[in-house]
N, C-alpha and C positions, 0 to 999 in steps of 0.2 A: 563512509561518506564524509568529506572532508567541508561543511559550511561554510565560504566566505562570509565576511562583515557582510550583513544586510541594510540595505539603504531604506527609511522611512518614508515610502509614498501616498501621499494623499493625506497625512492625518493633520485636522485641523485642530491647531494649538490656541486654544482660546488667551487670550492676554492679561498675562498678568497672575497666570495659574502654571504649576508644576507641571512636568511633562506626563505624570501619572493621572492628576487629577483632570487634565486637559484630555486624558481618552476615556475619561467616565463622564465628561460632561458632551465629546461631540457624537452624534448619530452612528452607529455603526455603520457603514458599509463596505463587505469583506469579499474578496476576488479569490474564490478556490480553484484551485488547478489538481486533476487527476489523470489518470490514462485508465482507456476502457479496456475494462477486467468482467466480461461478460459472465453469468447475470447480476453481478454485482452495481456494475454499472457500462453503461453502451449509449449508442445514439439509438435516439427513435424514429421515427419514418423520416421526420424532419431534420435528420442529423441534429437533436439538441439532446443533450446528457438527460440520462433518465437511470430507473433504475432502483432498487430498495433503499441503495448506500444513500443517492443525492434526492432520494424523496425523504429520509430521515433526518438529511443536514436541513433540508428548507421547513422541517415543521420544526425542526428545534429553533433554526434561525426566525420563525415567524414567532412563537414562543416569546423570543427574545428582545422582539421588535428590529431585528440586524436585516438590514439589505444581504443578502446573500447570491452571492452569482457564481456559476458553477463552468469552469473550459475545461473542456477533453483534449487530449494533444499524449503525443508518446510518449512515456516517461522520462525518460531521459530527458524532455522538453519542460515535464514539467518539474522535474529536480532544477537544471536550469533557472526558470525562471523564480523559483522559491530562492536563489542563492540571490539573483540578480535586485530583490527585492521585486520583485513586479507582481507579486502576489502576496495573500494575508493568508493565505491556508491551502491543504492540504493531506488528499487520502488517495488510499487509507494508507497508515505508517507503524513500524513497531516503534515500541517504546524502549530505542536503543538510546544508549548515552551521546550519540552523535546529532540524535534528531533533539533530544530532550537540553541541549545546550542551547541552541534557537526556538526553538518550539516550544508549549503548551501542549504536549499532549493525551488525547481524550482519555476517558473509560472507555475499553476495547469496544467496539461495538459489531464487527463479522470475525470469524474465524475461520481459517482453512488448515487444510492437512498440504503440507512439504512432501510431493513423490519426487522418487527418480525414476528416470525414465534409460531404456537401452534401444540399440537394435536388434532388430530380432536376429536370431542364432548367438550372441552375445549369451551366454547362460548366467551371467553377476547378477546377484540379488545383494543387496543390503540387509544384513541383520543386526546392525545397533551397534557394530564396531569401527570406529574411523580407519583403523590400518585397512580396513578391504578396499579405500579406497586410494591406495597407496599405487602410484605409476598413472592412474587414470586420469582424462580430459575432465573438464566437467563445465558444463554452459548450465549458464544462469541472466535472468536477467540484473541488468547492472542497477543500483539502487535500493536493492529489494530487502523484506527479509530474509530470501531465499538466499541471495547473495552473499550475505552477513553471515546466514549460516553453514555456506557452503565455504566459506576464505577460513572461518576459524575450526572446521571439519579437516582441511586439509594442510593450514599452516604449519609451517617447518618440513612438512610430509615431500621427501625427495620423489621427484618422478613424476607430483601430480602436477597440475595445472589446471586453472583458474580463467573460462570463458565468457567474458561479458558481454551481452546485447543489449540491444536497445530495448525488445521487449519480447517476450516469451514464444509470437507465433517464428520469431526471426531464429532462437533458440530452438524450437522443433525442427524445423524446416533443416538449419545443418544438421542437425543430431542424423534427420533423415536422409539429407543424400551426404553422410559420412564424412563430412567436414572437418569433423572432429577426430578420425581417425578409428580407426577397429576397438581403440576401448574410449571413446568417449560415451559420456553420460551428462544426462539434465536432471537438473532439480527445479523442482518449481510448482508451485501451486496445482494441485488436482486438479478442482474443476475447473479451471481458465483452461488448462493444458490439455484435460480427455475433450474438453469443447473442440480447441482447437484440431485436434488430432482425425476428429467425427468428422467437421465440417470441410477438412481439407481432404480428406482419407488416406492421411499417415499411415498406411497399415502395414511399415516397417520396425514400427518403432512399440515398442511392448512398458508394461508398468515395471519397475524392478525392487520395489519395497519402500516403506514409508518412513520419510525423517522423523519429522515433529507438527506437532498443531502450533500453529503460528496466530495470534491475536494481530487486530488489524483498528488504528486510531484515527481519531480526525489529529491535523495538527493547524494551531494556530501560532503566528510567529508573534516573538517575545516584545516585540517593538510595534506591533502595530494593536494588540489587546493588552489590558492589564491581566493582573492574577483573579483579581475577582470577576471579571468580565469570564478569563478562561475556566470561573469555581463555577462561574452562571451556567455557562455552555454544558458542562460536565451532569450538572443537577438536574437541566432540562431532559441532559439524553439518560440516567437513572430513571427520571418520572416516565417518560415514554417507554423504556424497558418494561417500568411494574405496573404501568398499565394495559400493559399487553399491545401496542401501538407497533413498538417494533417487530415484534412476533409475527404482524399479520403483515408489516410491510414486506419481511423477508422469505416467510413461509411459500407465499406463492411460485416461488423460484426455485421451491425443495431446498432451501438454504437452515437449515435450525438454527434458533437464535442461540448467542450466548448465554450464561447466566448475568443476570441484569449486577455490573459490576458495584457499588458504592462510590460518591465519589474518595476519596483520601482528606 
């Protein structure tokens, strides 16, 4: 993922003060942008973000005294608008070198497992060696960690190829009506992908072995919080970890929490 310069919107620079010390003196309030990753986070009846992940951001952000406002929109939307500046944050993310050049990002706070996924009659299983996936298709959603892990799985690798969507149910859906050709495959998040698979009744498409567990962060951008502001954020979301706050936000969704990370 490739960041453009991000543009500083909204921060008021009080006069006569450094541009560090002018974001410790004005009010927080930060505009998060996500894409629904069910039951992590989704709309609720009223189409408004809901969910463990953005009931976790607004007790930390109340914590903190930060206004926190939270939009759902498809990822690829909300990558966009993270480059464009029009946003102060952003989940969840790994803690790749790409994000971590613009962003602040958190102590993990969900974790999922990386499956692939086949068609059925297809017999490929993955068992922990990148040559098996040498000639094959492979869709992923674009942005992702899935993605990340799925480009440097198959770089230099002749034969394979590299399928980006916008977002995961778009990724099932060709894997299922063979888009991708007799050896494509998906990688991508478990439970977002058996959800989707249930609710749509994919039932061409079978599991075909597990990549990696993937850690999943807030991110705040570097220009619109300081470091201590992003050391606050980090501390709040530890105290809620070891007071068992997170556990019970997430538990009810059968999600297990992480172990509550320290901040650095």
């Amino acid at each position: 993922m490739n960041f453009k310069p991000w543009v500083v919107i909204g921060l008021t620079v009080v006069l006569g003060l450094p541009l560090s010390q002018a974001k410790e003196a004005a009010p927080l309030r930060l505009r998060f942008v996500t894409a629904p990753f069910p039951p992590l986070m989704y709309f609720d009846e009223r189409r408004q973000p809901t969910g463990p992940t953005v009931q976790l951001l607004q007790e930390a952000c109340a914590r903190l005294a930060w206004t926190c406002s939270v939009e759902m929109m498809p990822w690829r939307r909300a990558l966009r608008t993270m480059e464009l500046g029009a946003a102060d944050g952003i989940f969840t993310i790994s803690a790749s070198a790409d994000y971590a050049r613009q962003l602040y990002v958190s102590v993990p706070v969900t974790a999922s497992e990386l499956e692939f996924f086949r068609q059925a009659g297809d017999s490929w299983v993955f068992h922990g060696d990148n040559r098996e996936l040498v000639g094959r298709v492979l869709g992923v959603q674009e942005g992702t960690l899935a993605a990340s892990v799925a480009n440097a799985m198959i770089r230099d690798m002749r034969g394979s190829q590299l399928m980006a969507e916008a977002d995961v149910r778009t990724v099932l859906r060709k894997l299922s009506a063979g888009r991708y050709g007799s050896r494509g495959l998906a990688l991508l998040p478990a439970r977002v992908a058996r959800r989707i698979i249930a609710e749509e009744h994919l039932n061409s498409l079978e599991f075909a072995g597990a990549a990696q567990r993937s850690a999943g962060s807030f991110g705040l951008l570097r220009t619109r919080v300081s470091a201590q502001q992003a050391g606050q954020f980090d501390q709040v979301l530890y105290s809620l970890c070891k007071e068992g706050r997170t556990a019970e936000l997430f538990k009810p969704q059968g999600i297990e929490p992480l172990a509550c990370a320290h901040p650095s």
